[in-house]
C-alpha positions in Angstrom: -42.2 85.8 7.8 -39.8 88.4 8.9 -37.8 90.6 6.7 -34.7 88.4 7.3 -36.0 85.7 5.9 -36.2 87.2 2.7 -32.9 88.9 3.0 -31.4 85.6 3.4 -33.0 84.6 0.2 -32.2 87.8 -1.6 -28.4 86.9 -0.7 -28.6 83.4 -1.8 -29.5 84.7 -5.4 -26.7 87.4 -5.1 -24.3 84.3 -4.6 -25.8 83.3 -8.5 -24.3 86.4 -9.6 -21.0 86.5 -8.0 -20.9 82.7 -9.5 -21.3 84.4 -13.2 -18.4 87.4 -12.1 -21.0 89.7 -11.8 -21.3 92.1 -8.7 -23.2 89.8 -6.1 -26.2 91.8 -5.8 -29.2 89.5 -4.9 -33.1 90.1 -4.9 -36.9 88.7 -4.2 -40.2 90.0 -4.7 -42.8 88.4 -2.6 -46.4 88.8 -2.4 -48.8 87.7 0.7 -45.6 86.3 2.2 -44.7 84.4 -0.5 -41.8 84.8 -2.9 -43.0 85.2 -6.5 -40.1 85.9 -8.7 -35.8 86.4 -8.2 -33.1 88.1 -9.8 -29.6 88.8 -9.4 -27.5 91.1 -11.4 -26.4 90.4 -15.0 -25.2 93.0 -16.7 -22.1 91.7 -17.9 -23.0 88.6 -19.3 -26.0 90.0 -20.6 -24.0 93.2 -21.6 -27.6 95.0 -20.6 -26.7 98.0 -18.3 -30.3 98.1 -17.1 -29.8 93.9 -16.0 -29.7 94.9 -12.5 -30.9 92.1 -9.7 -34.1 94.7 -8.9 -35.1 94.7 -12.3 -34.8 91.1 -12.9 -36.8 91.0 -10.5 -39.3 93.0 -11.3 -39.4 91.6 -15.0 -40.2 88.3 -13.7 -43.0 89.1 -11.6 -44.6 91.3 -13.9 -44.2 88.5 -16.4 -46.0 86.2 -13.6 -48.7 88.3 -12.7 -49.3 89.7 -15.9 -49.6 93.1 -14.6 -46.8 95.9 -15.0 -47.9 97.0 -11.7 -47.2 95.2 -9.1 -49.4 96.5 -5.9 -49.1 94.7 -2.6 -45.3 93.3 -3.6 -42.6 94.0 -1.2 -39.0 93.7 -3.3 -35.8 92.8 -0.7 -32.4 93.6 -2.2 -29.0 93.1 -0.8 -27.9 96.4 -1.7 -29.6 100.1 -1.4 -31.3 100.2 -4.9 -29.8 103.3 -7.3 -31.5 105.5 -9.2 -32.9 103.7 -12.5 -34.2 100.7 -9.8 -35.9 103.1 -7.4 -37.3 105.0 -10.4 -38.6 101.4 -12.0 -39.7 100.0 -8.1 -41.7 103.3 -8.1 -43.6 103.0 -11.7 -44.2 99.2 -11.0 -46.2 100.8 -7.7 -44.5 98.3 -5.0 -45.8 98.8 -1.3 -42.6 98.3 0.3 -38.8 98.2 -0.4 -36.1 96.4 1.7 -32.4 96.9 1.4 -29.5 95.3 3.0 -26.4 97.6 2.5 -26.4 101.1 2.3 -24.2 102.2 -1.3 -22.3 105.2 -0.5 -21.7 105.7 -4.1 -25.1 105.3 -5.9 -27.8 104.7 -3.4 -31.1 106.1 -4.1 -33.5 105.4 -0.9 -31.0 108.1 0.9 -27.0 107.5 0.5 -26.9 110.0 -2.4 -30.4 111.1 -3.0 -33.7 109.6 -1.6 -36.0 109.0 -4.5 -38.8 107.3 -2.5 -39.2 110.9 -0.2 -40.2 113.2 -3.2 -43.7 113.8 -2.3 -44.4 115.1 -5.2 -43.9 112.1 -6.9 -47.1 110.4 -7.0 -46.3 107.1 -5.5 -45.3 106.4 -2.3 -43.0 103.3 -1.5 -42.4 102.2 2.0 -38.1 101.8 2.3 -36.1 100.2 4.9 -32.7 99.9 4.7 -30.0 97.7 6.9 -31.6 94.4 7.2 -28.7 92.0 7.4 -26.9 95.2 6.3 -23.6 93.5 7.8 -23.5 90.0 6.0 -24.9 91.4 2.9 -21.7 94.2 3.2 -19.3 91.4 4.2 -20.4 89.9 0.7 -19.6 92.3 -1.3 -16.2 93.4 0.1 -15.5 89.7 -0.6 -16.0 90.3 -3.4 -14.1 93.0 -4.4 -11.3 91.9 -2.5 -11.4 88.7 -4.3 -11.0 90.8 -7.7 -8.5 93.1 -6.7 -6.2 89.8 -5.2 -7.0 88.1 -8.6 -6.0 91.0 -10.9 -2.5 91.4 -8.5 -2.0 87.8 -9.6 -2.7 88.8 -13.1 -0.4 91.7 -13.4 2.5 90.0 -10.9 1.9 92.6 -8.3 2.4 92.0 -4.7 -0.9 92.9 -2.6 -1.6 96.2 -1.8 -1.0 96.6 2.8 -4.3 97.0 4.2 -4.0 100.8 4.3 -3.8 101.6 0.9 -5.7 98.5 -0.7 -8.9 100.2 -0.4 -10.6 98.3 2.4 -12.4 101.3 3.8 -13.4 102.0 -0.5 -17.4 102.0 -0.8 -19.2 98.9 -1.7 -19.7 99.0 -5.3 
């Protein structure tokens, strides 16, 4: 299968999580083309800061393989992962990371800071960032355009004109 495929997955999960008011941020971990475990992000329901979709992810697979390493698993995630998922994608010794969005504000596989290019860290994860980089983007904008519109309801304030409502604002 083609990296879209799974990205297409990875967004359905990340509509789970905008479903539960959490940012929609959607991911699969698949193994010899298959998908083997899912997670979307939780951390306000969960009120677990590390409840990220990458990490659910990666808790479930480890719980299905039975391995805290998980060589040979590629992990595709709407959003470029930040710096406690990289660092966690890194330990769990994935072969390959896929992202969707880049995250001005916290991405770790290059926005900010690439993680996965220290060579002298002492495992090496393939990245590739973009795939689908426009619908998974489109998703979350919705998103936050969605709260900001609710919250003006809320408070009795009349919407913000596209200029200043912070349509250009990063991602997350």
């Amino acid at each position: 299968m083609d990296d879209a495929v799974f990205m297409q997955q990875a967004i359905s999960h990340a509509h789970n999580a905008w479903a539960l008011g959490e940012v929609p941020v959607g991911a699969v971990i698949v193994k010899d083309g298959e998908v083997i475990a899912t997670g979307f992000n939780q951390p306000i329901g969960t009120h677990d800061p590390t409840a990220h979709a990458e990490i659910m992810a990666l808790r479930a697979a480890a719980g299905i393989l039975g391995n805290y390493r998980l060589p040979g698993c590629e992990l595709f995630v709407t959003l470029e992962p930040c710096a406690m998922c990289s660092g966690a994608m890194m330990h769990a010794r994935l072969a390959r990371v896929v992202y969707g969005a880049h995250d001005p504000k916290t991405g770790a596989c290059g926005s900010i800071v690439d993680l996965f290019a220290q060579e002298r860290l002492n495992h090496h994860t393939e990245v590739k960032g973009g795939v689908l980089a426009e619908e998974c983007g489109t998703l979350l904008r919705s998103f936050f355009a969605e709260r900001r519109r609710s919250l003006q309801r809320k408070l009795g304030v009349s919407p913000l004109p596209p200029e200043l409502s912070g349509s250009d604002a990063p991602l997350a």
